[in-house]
N, C-alpha and C positions, 0 to 999 in steps of 0.2 A: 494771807499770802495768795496771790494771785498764780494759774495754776498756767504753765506754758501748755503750747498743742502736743509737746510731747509727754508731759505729766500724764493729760489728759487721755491720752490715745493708752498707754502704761494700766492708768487704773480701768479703762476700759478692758482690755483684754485681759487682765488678773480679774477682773467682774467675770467677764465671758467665762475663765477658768476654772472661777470659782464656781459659778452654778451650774448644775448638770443638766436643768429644763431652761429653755429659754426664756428669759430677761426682757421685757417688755422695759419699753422708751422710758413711762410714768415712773417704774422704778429704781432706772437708771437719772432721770429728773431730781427726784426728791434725796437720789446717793450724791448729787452735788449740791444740793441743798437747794435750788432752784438757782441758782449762778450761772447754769445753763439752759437754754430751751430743749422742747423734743427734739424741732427742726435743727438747731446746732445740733447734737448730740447725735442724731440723723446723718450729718454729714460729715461725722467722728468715724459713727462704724460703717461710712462708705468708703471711706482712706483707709482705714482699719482692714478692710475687705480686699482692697484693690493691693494692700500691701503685701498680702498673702498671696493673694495670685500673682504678683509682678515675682515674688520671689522662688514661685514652686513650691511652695511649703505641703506637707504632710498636713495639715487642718486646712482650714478654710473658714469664713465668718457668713453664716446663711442666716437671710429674713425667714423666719418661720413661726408658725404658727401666735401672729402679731406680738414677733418677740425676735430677740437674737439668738441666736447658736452659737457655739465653735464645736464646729462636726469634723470629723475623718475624712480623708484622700476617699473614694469611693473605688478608687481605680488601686488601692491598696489594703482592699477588703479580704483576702485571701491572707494575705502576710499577719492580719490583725487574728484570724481568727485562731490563729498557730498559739496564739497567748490565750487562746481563753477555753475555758473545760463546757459554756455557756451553749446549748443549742441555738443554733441560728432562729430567727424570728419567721416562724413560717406560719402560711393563712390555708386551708384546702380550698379547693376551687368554688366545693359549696359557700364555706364560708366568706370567701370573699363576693359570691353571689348576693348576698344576702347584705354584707357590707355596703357594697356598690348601692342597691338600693336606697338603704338608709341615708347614705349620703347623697343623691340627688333626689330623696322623696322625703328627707327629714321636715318637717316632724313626721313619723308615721308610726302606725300601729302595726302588729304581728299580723294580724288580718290583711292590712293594707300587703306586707312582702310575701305570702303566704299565697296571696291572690294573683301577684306574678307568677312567681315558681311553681305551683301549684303542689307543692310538699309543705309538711310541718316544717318550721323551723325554731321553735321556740331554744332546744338545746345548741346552735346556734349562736342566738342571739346571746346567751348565756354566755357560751365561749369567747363571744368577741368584749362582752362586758366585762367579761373575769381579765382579759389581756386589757382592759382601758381602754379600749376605742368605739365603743358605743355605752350611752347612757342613760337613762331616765329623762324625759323632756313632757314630764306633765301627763294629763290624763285629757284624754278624746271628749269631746261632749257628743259622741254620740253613744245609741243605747248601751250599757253596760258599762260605758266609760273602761275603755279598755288602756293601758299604759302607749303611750309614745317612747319612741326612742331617736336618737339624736348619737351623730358622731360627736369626738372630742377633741380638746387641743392636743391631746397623744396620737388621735389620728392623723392628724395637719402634719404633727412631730414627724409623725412615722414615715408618711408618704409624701414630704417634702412640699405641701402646702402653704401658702403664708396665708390663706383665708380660703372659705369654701366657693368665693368665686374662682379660685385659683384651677377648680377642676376642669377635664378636659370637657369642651362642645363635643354635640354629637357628630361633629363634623369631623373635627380631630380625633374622635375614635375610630369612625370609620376611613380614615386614612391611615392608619394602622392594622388595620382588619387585611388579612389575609385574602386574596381573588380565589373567588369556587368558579371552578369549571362548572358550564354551564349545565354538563352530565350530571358533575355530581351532586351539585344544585336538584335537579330531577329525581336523584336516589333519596336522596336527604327527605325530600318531602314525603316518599312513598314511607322510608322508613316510617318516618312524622305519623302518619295515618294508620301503622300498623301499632305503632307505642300511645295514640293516645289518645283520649275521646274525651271530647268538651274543650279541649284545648290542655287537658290533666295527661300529664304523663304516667302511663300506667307500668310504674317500675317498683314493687311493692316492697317495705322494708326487708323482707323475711320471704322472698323468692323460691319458686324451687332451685336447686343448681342444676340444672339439664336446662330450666329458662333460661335460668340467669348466663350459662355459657353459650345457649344460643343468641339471645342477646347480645353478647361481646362479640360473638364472628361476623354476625351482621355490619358492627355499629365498625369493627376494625377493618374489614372489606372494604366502606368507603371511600377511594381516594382526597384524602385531605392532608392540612397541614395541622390541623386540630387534635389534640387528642380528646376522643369524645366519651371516653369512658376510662377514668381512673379509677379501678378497683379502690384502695385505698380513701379516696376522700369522696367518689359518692357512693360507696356503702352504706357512709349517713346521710345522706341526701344531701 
């Protein structure tokens, strides 16, 4: 039985509903038994995609992480979360430090992120592996052969990537970066010189608290748009 474009577009989106991680082309290829291409089947779920937007629909069909989705309205993220008892998916600032690295220095070693930040970050690393967005990527040939780590397709998942060229130029980041007055530009670095030597920021796990709150009057004095000290998430660095 030969299948019309609307059979076809049907079993696509019961596919798409069916699966909760995205659905790569190959496996949607061999669900029609090869009777289709990728490239047809390619411009299945771009009709498929365009239908849902032409209609306003509450879902949507997103290329991600070299697969298909069917995701949620993003603009009806609030309404969703009224149904669910589920903590929202949250990253601390440190850890998405650390994240960031891994993804535009993967493969790297804890040493290799450790040597930016210039803090441990091993528990961390840990954290972002236990949530499925960084992983194992082999062992270093150099001395000690230390572990690599590598993002994942749940990270792509997560942060709306269809591949890791997909992340932003350093160009693109800094057009989103906030303007420092040129003051405060000047404060910043004095700060800079009083917190660190070597380039190590000298902010110790287990602080006195008379530092640690002089500290935070300094760094909140700053006129910015930054928040540059969150109690909460670098407590652990």
């Amino acid at each position: 039985m030969k299948l019309s474009d609307k059979n076809i577009l049907s079993i696509l989106e019961s596919a798409l509903f069916f699966r909760s991680e995205p659905i790569r082309l190959a496996e949607l290829e061999n669900l029609f038994g090869g009777e289709l291409t990728q490239k047809q089947i390619k411009n299945f779920m771009d009709e498929l995609s365009a239908q849902y937007q032409q209609e306003e629909r509450g879902i949507f069909v997103e290329e991600i992480s070299n697969g298909y989705q069917l995701r949620t309205k993003p603009a009806n993220k609030n309404w969703l979360l009224k149904l669910t008892k589920q903590r929202a998916f949250r990253l601390s600032h440190p850890s998405i430090e650390v994240l960031s690295i891994v993804a535009y220095r993967q493969p790297c070693s804890r040493q290799d992120i450790e040597d930016i930040r210039g803090v441990e970050c091993g528990h961390l690393l840990r954290t972002l592996m236990e949530k499925g967005l960084v992983s194992f990527a082999g062992k270093s040939s150099s001395p000690g052969k230390p572990f690599l780590y590598k993002t994942t397709n749940r990270f792509l998942e997560i942060f709306g990537f269809k591949t890791l060229k997909d992340l932003p130029s350093e160009e693109e980041i800094r057009e989103h970066l906030p303007e420092v007055p040129e003051e405060t530009s000047e404060t910043l670095q004095e700060a800079a010189k009083e917190l660190t030597v070597d380039g190590k920021v000298l902010i110790p796990y287990e602080a006195d608290e008379k530092e640690n709150e002089s500290l935070k009057t300094l760094l909140k004095d700053i006129p910015s748009n930054i928040n540059f000290l969150d109690t909460e998430d670098n407590s652990k660095n």
